[in-house]
Biotite code that builds the C-alpha atoms (Angstrom):
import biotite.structure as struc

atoms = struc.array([
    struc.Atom([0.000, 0.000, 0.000], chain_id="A", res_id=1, res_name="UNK", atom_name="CA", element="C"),
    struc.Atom([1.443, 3.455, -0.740], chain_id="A", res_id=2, res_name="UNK", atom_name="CA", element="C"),
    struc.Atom([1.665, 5.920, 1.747], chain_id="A", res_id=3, res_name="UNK", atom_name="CA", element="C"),
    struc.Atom([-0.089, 8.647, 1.236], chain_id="A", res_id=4, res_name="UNK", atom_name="CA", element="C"),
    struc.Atom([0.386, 12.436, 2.554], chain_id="A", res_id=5, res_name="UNK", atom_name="CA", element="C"),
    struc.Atom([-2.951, 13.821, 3.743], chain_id="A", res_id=6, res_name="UNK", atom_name="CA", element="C"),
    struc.Atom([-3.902, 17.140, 4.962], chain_id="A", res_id=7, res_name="UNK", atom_name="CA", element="C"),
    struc.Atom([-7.076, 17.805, 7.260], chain_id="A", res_id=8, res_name="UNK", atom_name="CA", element="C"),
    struc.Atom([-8.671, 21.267, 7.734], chain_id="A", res_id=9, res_name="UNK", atom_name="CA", element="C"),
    struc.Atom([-10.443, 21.189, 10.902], chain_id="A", res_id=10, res_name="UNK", atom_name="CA", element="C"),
    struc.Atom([-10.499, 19.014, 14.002], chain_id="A", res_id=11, res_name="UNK", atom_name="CA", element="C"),
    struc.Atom([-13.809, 18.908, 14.886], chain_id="A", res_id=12, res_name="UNK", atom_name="CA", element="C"),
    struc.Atom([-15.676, 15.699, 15.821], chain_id="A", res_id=13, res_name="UNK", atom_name="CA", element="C"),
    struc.Atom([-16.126, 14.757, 11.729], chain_id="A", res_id=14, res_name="UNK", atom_name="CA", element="C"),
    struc.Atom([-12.046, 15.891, 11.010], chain_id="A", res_id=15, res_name="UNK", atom_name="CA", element="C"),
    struc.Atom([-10.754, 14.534, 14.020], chain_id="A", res_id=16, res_name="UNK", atom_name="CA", element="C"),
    struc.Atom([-11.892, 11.500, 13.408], chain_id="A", res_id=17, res_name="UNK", atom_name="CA", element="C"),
    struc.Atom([-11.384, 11.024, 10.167], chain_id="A", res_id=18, res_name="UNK", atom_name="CA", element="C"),
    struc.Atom([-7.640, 12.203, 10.908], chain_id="A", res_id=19, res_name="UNK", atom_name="CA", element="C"),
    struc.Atom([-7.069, 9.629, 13.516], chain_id="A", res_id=20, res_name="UNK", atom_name="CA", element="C"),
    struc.Atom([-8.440, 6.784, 11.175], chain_id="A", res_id=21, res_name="UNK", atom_name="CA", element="C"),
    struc.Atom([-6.094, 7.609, 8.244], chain_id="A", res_id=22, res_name="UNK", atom_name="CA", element="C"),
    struc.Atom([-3.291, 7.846, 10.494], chain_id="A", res_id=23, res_name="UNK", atom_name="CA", element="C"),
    struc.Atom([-3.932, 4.353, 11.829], chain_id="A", res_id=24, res_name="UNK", atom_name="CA", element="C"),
    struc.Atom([-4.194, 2.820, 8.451], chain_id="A", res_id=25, res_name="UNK", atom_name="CA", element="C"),
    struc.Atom([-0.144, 4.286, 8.259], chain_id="A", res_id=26, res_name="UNK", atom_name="CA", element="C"),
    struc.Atom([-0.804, 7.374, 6.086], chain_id="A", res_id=27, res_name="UNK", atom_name="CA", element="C"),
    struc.Atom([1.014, 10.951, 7.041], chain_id="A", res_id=28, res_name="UNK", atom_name="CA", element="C"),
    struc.Atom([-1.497, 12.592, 8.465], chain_id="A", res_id=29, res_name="UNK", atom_name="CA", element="C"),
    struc.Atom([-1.266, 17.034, 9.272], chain_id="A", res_id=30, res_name="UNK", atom_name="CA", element="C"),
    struc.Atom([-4.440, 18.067, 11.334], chain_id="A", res_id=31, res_name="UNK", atom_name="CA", element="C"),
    struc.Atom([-4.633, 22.277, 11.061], chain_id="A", res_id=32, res_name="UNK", atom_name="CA", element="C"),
    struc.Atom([-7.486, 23.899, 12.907], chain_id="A", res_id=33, res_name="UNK", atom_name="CA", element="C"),
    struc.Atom([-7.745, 27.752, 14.557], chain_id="A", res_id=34, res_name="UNK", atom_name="CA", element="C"),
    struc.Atom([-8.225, 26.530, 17.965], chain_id="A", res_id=35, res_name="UNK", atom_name="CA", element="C"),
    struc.Atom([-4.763, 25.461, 19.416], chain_id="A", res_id=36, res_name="UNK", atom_name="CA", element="C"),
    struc.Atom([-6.787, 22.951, 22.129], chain_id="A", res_id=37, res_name="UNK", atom_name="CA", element="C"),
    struc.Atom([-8.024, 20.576, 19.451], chain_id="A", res_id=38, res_name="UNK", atom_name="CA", element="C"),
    struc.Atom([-4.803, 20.582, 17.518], chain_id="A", res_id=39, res_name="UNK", atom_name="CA", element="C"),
    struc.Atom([-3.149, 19.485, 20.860], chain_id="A", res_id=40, res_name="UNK", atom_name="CA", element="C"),
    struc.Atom([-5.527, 16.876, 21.969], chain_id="A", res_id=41, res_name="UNK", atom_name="CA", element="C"),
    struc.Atom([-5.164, 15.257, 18.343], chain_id="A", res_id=42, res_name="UNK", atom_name="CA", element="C"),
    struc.Atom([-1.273, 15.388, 18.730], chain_id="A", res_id=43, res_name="UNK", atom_name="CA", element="C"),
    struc.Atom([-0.339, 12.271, 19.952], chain_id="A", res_id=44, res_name="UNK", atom_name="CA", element="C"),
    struc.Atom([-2.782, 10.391, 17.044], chain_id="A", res_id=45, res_name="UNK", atom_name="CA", element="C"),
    struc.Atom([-1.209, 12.005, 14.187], chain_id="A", res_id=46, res_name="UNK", atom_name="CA", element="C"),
    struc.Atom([1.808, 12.435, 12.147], chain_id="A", res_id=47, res_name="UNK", atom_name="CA", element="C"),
    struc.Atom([1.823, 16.345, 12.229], chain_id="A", res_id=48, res_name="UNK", atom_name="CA", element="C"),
    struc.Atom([-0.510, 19.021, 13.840], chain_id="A", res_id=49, res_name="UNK", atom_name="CA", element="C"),
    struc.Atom([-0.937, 22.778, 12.825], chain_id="A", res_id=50, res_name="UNK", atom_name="CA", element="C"),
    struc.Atom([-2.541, 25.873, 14.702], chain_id="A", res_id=51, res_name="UNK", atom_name="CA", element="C"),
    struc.Atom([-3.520, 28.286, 11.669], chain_id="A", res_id=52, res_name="UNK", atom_name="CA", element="C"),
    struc.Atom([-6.404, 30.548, 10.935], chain_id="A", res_id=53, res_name="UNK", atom_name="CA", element="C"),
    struc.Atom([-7.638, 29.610, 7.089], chain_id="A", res_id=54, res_name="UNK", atom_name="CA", element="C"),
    struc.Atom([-9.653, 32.788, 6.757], chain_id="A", res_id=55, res_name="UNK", atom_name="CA", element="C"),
    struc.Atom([-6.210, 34.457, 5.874], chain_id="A", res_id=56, res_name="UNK", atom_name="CA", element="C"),
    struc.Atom([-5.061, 33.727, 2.233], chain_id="A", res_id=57, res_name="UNK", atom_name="CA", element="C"),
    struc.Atom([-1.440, 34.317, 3.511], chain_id="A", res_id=58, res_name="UNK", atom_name="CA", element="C"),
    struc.Atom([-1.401, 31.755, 5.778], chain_id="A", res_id=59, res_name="UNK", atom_name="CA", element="C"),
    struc.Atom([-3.539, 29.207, 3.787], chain_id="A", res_id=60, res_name="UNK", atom_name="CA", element="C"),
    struc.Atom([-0.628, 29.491, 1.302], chain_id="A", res_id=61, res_name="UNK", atom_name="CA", element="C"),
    struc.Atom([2.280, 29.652, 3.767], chain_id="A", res_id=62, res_name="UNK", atom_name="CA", element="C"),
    struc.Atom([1.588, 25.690, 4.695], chain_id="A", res_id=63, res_name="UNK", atom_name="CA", element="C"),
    struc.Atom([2.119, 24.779, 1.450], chain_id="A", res_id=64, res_name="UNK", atom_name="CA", element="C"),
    struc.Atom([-0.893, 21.978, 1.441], chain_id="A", res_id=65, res_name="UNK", atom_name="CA", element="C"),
    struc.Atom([-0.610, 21.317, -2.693], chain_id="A", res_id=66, res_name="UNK", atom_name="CA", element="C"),
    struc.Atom([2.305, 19.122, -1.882], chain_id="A", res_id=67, res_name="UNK", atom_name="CA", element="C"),
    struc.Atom([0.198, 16.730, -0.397], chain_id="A", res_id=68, res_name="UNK", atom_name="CA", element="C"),
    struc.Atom([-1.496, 14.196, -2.036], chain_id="A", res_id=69, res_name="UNK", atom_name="CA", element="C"),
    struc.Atom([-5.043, 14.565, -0.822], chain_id="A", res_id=70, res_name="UNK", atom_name="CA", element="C"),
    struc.Atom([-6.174, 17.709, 1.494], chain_id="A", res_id=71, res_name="UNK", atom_name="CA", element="C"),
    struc.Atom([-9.903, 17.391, 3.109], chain_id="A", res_id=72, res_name="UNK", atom_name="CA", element="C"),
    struc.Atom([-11.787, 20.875, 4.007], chain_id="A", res_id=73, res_name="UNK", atom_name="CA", element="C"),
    struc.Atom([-13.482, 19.692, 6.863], chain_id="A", res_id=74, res_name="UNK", atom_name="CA", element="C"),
    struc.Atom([-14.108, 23.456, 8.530], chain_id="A", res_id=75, res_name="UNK", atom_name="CA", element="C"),
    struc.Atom([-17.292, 23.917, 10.582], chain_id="A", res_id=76, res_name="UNK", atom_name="CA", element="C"),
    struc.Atom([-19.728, 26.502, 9.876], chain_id="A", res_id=77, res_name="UNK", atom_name="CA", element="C"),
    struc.Atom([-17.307, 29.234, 8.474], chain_id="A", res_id=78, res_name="UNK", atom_name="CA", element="C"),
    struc.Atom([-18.233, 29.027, 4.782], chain_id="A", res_id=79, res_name="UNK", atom_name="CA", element="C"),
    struc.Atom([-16.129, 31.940, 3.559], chain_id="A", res_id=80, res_name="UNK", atom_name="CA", element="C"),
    struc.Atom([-13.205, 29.765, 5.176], chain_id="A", res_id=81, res_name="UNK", atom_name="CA", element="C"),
    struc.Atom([-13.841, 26.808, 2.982], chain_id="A", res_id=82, res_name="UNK", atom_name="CA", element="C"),
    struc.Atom([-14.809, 28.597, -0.084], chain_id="A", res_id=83, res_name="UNK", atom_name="CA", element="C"),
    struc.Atom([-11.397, 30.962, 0.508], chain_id="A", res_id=84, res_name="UNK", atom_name="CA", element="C"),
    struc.Atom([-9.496, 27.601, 1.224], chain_id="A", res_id=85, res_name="UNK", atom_name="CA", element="C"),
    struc.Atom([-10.769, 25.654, -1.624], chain_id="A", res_id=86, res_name="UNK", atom_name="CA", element="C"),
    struc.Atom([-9.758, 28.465, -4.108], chain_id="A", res_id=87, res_name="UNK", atom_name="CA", element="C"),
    struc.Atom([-6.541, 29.115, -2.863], chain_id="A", res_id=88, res_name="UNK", atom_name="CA", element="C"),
    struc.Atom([-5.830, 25.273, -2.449], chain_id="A", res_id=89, res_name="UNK", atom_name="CA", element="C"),
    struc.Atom([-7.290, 24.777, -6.690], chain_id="A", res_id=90, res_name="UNK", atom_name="CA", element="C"),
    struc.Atom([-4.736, 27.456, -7.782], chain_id="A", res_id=91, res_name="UNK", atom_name="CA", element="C"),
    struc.Atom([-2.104, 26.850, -6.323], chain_id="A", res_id=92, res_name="UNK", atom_name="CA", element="C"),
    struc.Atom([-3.176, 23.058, -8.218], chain_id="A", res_id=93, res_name="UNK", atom_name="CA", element="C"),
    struc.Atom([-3.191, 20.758, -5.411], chain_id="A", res_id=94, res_name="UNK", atom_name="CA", element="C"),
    struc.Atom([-3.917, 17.397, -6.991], chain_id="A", res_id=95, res_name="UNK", atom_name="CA", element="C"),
    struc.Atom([-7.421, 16.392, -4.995], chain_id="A", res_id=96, res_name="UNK", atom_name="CA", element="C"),
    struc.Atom([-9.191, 18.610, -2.641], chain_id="A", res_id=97, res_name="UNK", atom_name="CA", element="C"),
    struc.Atom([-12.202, 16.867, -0.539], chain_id="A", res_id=98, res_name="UNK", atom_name="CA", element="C"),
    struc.Atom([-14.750, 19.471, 1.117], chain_id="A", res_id=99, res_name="UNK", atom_name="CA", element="C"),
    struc.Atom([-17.314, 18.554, 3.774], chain_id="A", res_id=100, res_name="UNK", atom_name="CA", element="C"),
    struc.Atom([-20.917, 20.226, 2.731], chain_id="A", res_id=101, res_name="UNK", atom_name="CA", element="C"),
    struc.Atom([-23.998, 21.091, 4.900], chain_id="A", res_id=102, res_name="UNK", atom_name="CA", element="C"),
    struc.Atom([-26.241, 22.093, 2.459], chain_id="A", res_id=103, res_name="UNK", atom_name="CA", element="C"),
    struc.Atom([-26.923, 21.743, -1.639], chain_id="A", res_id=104, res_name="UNK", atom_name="CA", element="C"),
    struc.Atom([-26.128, 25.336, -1.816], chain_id="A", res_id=105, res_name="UNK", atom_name="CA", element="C"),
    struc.Atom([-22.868, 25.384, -0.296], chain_id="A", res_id=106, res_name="UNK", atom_name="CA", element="C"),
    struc.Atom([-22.382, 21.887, -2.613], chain_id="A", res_id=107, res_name="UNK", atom_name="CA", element="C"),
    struc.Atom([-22.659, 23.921, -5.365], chain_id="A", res_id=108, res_name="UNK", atom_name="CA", element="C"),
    struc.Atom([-20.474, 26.701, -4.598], chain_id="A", res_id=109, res_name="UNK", atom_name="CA", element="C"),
    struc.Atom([-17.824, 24.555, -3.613], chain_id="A", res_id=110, res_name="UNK", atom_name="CA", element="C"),
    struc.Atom([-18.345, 22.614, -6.968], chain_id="A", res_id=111, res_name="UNK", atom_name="CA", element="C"),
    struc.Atom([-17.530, 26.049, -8.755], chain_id="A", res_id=112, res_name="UNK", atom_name="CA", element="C"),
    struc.Atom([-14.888, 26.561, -7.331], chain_id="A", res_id=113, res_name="UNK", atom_name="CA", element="C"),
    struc.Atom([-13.159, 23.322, -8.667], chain_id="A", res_id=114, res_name="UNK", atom_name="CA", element="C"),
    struc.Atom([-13.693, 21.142, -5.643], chain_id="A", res_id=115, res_name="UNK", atom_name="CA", element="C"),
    struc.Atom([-12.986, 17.487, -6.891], chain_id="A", res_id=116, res_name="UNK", atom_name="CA", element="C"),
    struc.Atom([-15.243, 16.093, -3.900], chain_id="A", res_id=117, res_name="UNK", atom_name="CA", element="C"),
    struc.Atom([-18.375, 17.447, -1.813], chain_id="A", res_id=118, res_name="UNK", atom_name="CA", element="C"),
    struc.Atom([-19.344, 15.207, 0.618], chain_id="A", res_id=119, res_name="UNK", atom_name="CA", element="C"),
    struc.Atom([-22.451, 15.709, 3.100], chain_id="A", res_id=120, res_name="UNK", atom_name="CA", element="C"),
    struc.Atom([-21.064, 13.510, 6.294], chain_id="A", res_id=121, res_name="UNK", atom_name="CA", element="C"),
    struc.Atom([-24.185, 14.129, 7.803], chain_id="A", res_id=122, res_name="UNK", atom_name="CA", element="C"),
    struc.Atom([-27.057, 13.460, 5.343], chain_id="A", res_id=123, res_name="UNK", atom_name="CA", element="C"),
    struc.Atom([-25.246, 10.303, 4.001], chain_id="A", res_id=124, res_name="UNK", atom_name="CA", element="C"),
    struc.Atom([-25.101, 8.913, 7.835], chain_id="A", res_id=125, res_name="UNK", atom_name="CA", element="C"),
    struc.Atom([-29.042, 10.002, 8.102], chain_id="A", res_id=126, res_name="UNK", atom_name="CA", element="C"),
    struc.Atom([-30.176, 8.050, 4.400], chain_id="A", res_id=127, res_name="UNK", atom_name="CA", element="C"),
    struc.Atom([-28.095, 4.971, 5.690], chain_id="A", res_id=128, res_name="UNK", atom_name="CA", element="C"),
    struc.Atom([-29.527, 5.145, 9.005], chain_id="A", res_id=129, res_name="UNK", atom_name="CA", element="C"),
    struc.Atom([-33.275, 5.688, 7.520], chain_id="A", res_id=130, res_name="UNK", atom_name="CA", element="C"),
    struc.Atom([-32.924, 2.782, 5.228], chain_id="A", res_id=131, res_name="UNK", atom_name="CA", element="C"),
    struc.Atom([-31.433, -0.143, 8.104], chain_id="A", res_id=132, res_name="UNK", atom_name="CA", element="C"),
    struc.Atom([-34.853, 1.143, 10.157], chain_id="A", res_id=133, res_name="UNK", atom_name="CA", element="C"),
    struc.Atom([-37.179, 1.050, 7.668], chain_id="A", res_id=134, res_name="UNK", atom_name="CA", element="C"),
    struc.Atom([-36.158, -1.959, 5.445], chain_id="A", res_id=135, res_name="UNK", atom_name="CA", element="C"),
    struc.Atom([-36.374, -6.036, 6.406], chain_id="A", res_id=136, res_name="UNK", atom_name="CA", element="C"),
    struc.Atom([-33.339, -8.121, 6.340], chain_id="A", res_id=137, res_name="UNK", atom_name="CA", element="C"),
    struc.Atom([-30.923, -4.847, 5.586], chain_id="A", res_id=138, res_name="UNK", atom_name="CA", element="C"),
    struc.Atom([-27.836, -4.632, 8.292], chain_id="A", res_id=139, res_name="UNK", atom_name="CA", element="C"),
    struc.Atom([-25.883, -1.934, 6.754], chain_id="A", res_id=140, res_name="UNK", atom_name="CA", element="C"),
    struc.Atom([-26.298, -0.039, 3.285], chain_id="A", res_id=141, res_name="UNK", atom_name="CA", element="C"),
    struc.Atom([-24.486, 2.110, 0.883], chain_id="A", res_id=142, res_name="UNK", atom_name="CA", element="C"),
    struc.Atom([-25.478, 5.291, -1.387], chain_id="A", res_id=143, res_name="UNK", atom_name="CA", element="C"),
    struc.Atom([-23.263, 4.516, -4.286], chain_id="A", res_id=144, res_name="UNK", atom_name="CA", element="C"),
    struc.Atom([-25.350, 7.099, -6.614], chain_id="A", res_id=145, res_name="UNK", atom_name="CA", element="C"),
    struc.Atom([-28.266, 8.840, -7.169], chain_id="A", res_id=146, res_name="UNK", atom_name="CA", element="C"),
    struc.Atom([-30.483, 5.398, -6.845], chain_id="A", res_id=147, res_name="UNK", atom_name="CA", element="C"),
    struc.Atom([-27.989, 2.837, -6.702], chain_id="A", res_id=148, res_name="UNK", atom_name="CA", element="C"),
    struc.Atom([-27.119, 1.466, -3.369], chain_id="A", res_id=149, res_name="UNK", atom_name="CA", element="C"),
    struc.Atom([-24.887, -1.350, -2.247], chain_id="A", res_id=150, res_name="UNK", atom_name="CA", element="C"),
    struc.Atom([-26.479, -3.171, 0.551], chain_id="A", res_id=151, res_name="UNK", atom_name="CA", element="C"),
    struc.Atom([-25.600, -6.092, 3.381], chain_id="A", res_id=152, res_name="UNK", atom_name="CA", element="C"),
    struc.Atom([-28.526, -7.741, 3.987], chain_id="A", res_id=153, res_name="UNK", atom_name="CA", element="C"),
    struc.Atom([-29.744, -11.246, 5.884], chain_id="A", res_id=154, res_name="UNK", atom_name="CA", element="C"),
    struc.Atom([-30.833, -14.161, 3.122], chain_id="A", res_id=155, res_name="UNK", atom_name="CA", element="C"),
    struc.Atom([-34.388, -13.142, 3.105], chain_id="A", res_id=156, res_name="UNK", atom_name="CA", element="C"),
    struc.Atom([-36.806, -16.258, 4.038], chain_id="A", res_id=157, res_name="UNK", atom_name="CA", element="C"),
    struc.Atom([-38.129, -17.124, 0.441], chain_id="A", res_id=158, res_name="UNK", atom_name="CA", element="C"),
    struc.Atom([-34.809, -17.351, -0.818], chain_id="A", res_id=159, res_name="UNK", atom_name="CA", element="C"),
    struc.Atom([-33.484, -19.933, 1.687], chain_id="A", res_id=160, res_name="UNK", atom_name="CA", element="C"),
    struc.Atom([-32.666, -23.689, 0.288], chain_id="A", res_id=161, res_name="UNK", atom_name="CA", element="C"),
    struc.Atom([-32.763, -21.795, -3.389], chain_id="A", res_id=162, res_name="UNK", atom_name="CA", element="C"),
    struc.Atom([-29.817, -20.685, -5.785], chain_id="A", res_id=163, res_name="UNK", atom_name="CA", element="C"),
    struc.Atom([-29.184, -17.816, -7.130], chain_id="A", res_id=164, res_name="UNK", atom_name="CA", element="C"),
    struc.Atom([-29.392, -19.671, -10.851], chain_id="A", res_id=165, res_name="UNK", atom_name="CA", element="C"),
    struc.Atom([-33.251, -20.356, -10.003], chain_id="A", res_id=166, res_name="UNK", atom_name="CA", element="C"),
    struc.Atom([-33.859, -17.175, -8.029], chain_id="A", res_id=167, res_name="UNK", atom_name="CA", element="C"),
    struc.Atom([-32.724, -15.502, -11.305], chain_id="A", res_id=168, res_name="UNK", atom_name="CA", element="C"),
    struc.Atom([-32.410, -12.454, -9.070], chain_id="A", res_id=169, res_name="UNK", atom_name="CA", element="C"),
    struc.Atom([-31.508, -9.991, -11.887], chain_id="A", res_id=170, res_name="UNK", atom_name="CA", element="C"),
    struc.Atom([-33.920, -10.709, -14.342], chain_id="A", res_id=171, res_name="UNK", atom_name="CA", element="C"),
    struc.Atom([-36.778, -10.862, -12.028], chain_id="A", res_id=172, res_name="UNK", atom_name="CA", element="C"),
    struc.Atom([-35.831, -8.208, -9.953], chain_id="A", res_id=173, res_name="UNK", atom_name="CA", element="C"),
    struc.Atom([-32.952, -6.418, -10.960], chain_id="A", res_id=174, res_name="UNK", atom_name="CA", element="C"),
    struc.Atom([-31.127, -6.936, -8.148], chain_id="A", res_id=175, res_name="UNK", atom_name="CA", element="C"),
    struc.Atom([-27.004, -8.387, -8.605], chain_id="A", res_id=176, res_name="UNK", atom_name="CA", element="C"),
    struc.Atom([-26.087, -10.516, -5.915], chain_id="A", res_id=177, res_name="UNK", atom_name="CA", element="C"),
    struc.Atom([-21.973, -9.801, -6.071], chain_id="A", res_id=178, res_name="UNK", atom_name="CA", element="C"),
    struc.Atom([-20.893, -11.787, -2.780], chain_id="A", res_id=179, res_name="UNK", atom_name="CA", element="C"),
    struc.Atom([-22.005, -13.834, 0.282], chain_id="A", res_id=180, res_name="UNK", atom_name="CA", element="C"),
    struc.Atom([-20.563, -14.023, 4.101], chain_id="A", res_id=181, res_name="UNK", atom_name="CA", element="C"),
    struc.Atom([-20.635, -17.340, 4.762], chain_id="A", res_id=182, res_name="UNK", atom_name="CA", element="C"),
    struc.Atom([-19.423, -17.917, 8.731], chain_id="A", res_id=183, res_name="UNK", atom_name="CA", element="C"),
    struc.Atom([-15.855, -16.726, 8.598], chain_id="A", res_id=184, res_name="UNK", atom_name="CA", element="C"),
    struc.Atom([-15.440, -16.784, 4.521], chain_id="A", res_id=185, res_name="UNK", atom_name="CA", element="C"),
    struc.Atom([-16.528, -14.719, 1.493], chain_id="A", res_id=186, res_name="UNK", atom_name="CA", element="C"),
    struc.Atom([-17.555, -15.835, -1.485], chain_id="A", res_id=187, res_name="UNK", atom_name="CA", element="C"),
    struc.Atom([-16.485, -13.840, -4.757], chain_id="A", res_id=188, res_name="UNK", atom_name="CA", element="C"),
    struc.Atom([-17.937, -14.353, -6.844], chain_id="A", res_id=189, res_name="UNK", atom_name="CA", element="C"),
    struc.Atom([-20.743, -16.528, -4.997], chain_id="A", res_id=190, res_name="UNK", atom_name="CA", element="C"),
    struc.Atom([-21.175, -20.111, -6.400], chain_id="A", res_id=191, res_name="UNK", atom_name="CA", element="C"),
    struc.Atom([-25.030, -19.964, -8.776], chain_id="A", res_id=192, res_name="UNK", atom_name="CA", element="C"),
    struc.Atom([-25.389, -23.537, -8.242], chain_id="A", res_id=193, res_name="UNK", atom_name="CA", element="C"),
    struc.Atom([-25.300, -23.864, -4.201], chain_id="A", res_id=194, res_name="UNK", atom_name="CA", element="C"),
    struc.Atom([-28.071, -23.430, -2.250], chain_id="A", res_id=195, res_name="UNK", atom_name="CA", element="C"),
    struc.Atom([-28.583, -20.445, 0.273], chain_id="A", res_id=196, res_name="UNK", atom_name="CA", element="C"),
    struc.Atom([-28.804, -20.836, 3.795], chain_id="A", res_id=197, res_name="UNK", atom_name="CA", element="C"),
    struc.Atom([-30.481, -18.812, 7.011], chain_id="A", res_id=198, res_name="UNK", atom_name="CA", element="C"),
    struc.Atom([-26.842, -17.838, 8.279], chain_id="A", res_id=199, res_name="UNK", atom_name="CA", element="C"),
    struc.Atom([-26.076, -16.164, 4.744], chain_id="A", res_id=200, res_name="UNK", atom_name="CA", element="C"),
    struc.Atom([-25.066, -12.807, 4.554], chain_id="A", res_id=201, res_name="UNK", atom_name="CA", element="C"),
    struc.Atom([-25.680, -11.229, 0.965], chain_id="A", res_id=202, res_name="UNK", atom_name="CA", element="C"),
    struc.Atom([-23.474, -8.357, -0.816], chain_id="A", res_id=203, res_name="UNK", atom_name="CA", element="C"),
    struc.Atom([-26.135, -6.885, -3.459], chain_id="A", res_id=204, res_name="UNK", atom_name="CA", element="C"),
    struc.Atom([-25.858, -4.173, -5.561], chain_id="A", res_id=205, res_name="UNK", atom_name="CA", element="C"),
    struc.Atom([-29.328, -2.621, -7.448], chain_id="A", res_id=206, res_name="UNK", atom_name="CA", element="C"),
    struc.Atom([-31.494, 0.303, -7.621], chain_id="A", res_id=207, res_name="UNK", atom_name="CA", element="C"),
    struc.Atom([-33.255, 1.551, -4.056], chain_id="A", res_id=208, res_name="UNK", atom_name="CA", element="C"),
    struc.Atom([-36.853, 0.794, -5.574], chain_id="A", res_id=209, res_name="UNK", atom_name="CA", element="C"),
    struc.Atom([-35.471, -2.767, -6.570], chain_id="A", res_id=210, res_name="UNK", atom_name="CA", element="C"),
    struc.Atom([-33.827, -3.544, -2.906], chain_id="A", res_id=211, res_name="UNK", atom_name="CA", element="C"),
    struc.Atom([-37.140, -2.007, -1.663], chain_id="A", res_id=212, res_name="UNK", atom_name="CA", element="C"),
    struc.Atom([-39.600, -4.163, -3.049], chain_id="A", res_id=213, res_name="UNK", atom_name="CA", element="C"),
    struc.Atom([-37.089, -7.255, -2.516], chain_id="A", res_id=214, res_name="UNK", atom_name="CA", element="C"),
    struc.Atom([-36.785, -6.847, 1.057], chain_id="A", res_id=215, res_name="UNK", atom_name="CA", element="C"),
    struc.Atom([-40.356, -6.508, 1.244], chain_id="A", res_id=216, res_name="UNK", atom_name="CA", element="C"),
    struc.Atom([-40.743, -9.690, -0.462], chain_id="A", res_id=217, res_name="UNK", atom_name="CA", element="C"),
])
């Protein structure tokens, strides 16, 4: 795996902790946030740490962040910050900037500004949340696009004793079954011809309307 160098702007509870995971995968890791009692506390879990106020172009440029390989804006509520940050950071041509979004509007503005990634930590936690609650069978579940989602789900009852050559689960319901946890193994790419037990766990990829009505099923 190659070790990358990635810089995070803003230590609170969504850049923290996303700093202290990439550091213990073994990436480099600089955390830079205006309050100097966050950078300390993250100190120990990362590779370097930064006190700096990113509402000054001066400084945003002084840290030299487009000789890193990935930088994530993950300021708070300050959106001339990020927008100021994200401008500087695309011309000086850092090679991937990430920003964290609250709202469509501030998607789009930090889209314009040639932001390669807006992410919404928030929403995307609430619309995986929402559809574990409110769907049979589903333990976890991914937004992949628009209305294509990835999903972990139990082996649904009707299914059980049946393989996947006679459930013919694409065809009938446009759903693409692309792995199964069996105990302690995976199965990539699963075996059409073996039957499906209770203790199944099934990777599936498909439109949310097709996992919907198969999960209801």
């Amino acid at each position: 795996m190659k070790r990358k160098t990635i810089g995070i702007i803003g230590l609170g509870r969504f850049g923290g902790t996303l700093a202290k995971q990439v550091a213990a995968l073994g990436h480099e890791v600089c955390g830079i946030d205006i309050d100097e009692k966050v950078v300390q506390k993250l100190t120990p879990f990362i590779t370097h740490s930064i006190v700096a106020d990113f509402s000054d172009e001066e400084t945003i440029r002084s840290l030299h962040l487009q000789d890193f390989d990935v930088v994530v804006i993950a300021i708070g509520d300050d959106l001339k910050a990020k927008l100021l940050t994200a401008m500087v950071l695309k011309e000086l041509q850092a090679p991937y900037v990430v920003a964290k979004a609250s709202s469509d509007m501030e998607s789009k503005l930090l889209e314009r500004v040639g932001v390669d990634l807006v992410i919404f930590p928030e929403m995307n936690m609430a619309d995986r949340l929402a559809q574990m609650l409110t769907r049979e069978y589903i333990v976890d579940y991914f937004q992949l696009s628009q209305d294509i989602g990835l999903v972990e789900m139990n082996t649904p009852a009707f299914m059980v004793g049946h393989t996947l050559e006679e459930l013919s689960l694409r065809s009938r319901y446009g759903i693409n079954i692309v792995a199964i946890k069996r105990h302690k193994s995976v199965m990539v790419p699963p075996n059409p011809k073996e039957p499906l037990t209770e203790e199944d766990m099934l990777i599936l990829i498909g439109r949310n309307e097709d996992i919907t009505k198969l999960s209801q099923l």
